[in-house]
Backbone bond lengths (Angstrom), bond angles and torsions (degrees), N, CA, C in turn:
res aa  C-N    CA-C-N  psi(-1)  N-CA   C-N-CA  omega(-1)  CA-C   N-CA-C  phi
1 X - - - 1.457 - - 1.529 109.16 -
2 X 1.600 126.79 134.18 1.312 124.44 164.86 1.147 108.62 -100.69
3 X 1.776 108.39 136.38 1.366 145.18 173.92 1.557 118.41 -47.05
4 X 1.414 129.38 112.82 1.521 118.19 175.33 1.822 108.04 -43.35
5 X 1.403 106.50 119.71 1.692 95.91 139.56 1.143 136.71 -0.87
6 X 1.574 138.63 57.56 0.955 104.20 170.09 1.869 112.50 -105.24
7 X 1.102 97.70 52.17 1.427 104.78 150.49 1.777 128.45 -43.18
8 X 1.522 127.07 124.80 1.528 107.54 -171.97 1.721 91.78 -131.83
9 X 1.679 116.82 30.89 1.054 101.59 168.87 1.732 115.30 -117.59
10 X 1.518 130.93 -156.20 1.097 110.80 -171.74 1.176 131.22 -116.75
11 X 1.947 107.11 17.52 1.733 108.16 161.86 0.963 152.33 -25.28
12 X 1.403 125.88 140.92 1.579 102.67 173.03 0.986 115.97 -101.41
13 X 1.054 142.17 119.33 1.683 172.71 -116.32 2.109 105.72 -105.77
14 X 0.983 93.13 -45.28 1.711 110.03 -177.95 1.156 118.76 -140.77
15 X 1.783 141.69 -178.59 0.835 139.79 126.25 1.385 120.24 -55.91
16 X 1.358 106.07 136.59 1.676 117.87 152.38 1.676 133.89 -83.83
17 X 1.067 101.18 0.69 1.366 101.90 -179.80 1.666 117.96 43.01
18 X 1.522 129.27 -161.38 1.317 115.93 -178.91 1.400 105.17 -74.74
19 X 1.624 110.10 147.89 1.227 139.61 178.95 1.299 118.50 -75.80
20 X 1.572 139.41 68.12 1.454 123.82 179.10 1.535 108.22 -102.06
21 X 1.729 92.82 -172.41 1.803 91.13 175.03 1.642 87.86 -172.36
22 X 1.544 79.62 145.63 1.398 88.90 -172.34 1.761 115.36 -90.50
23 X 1.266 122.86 151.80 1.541 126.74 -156.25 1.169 110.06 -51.29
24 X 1.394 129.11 -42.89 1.231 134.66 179.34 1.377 111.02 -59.62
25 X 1.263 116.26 -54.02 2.163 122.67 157.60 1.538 106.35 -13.28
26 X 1.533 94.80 -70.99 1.066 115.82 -154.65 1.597 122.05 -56.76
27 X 2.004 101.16 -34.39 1.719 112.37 -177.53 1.663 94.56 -88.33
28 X 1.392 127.59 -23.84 1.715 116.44 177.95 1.213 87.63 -81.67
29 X 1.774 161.72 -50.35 1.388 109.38 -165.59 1.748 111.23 -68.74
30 X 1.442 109.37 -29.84 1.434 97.25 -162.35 1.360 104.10 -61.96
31 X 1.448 123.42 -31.65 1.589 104.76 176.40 1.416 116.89 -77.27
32 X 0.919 94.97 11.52 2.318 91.12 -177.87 1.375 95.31 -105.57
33 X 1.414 124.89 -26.07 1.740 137.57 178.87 1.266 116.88 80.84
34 X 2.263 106.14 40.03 1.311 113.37 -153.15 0.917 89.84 -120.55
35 X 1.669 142.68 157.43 1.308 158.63 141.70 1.583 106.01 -56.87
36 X 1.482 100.54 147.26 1.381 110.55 159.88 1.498 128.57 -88.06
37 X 1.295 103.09 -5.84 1.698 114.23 -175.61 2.136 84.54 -75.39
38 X 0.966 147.58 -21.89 1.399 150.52 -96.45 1.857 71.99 -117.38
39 X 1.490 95.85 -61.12 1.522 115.53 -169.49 1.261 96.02 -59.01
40 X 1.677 105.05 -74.25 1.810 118.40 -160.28 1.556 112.63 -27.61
41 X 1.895 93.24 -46.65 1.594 90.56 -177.93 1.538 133.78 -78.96
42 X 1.484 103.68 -5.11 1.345 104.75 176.89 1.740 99.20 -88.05
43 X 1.056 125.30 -10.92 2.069 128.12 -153.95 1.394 65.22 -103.57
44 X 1.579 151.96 -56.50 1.287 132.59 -129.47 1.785 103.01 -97.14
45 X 1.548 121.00 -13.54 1.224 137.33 163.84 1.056 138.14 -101.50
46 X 1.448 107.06 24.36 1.579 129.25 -171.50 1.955 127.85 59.77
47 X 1.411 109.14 18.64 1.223 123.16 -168.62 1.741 86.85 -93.12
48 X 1.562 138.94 95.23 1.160 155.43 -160.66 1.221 114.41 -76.36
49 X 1.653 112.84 -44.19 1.376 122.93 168.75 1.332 82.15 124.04
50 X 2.292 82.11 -132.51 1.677 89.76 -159.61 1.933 81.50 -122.15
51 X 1.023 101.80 67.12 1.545 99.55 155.12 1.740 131.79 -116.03
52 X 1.041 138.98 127.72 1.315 146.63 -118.10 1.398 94.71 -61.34
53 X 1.628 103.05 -164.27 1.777 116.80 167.69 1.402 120.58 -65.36
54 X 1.255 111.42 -37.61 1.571 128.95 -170.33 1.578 108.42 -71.99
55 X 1.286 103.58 -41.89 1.519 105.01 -172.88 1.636 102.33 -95.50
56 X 1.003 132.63 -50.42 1.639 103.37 160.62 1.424 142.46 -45.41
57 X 1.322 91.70 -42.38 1.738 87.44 151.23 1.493 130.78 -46.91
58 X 1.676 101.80 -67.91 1.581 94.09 152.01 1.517 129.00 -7.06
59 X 1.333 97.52 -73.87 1.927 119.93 -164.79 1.748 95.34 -48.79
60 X 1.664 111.81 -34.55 0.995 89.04 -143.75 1.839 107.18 -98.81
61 X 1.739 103.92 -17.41 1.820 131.43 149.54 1.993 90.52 -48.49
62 X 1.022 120.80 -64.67 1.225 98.80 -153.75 1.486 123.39 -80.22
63 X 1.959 121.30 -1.78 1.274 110.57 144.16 1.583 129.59 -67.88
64 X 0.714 101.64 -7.21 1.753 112.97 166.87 1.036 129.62 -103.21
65 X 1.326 126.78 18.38 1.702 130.07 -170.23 1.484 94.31 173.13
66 X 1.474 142.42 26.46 1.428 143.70 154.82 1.073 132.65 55.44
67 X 1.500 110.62 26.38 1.694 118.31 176.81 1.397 116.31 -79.63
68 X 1.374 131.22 -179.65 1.529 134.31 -171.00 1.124 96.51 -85.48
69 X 1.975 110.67 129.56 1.024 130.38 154.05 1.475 144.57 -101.64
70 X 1.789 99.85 122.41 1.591 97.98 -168.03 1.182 101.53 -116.69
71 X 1.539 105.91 167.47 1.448 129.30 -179.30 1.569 106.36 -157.94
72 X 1.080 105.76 161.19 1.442 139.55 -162.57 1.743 137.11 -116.95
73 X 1.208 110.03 72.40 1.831 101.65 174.18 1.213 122.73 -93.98
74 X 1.628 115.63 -170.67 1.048 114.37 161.74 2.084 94.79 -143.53
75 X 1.425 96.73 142.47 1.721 93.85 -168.17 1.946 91.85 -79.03
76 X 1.268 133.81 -175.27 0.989 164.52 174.12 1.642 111.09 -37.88
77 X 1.268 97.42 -41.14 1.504 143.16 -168.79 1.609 109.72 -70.84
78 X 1.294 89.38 -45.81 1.852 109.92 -173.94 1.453 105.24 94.74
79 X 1.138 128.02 17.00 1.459 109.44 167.28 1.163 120.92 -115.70
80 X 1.152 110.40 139.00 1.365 138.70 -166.03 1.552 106.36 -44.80
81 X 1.682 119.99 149.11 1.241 135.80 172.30 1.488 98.26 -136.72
82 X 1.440 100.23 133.55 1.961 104.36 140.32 1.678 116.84 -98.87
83 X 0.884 131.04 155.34 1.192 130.56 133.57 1.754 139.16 -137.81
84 X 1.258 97.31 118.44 1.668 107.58 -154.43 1.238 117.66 -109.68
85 X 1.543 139.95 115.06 1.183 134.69 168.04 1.246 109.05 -93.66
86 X 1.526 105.73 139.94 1.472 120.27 178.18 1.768 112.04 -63.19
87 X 1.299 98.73 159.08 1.673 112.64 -164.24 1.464 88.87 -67.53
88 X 1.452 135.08 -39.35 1.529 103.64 -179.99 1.150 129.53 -97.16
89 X 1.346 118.10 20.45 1.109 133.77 140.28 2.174 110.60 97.45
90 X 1.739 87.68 27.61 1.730 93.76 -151.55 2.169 83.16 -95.10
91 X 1.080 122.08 -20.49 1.439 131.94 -168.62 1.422 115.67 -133.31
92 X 1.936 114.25 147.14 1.209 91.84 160.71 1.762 93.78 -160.31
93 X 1.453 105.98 123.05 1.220 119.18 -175.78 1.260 117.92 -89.55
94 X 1.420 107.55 145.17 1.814 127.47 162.74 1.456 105.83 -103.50
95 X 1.231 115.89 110.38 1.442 120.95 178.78 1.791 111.18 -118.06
96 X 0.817 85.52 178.75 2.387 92.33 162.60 1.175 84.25 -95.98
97 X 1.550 109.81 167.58 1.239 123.36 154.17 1.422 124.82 -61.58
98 X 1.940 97.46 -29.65 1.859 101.80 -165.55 1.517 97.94 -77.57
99 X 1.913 131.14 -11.22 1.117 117.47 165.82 1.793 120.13 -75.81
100 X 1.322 127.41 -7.51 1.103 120.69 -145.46 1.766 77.08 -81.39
């Protein structure tokens, strides 16, 4: 079994590959008055969010063996974010959830 992260410093854990976000991302941070680097950098330092037991574990099998990594916010606002880089590590999206 791999151990959650509990890393509390500010590495970056993986590549991110290119940085996009999808439009809807983009109009919930501006109304929360939040950056997306805010997220990126916590998903890009292993800070997962609020996604369950099962899927951090995941996050944390798949820096060691290169599967897709997700994570979980919520902006200021309360609405929900993913942001997921692909297992080879060439992309990594900020979406809503209602886009996923």
């Amino acid at each position: 079994m791999i151990a959650p992260n509990k890393n509390n410093d500010n590495d970056p854990k993986f590549e991110l590959g290119q940085v996009v976000a999808t439009p809807g991302a983009i109009e919930a941070l501006e109304e929360s008055g939040e950056t997306a680097d805010t997220f990126i950098h916590r998903h890009h330092t292993g800070d997962w969010g609020d996604v369950c037991a099962d899927d951090a574990l995941a996050n944390e099998e798949a820096l060691q063996v290169g599967f897709r990594i997700l994570s979980v916010y919520h902006t200021s606002k309360s609405v929900k974010l993913y942001v997921i880089t692909e297992e080879d590590r060439s992309s990594t999206c900020l979406l809503l959830a209602t886009d996923y």
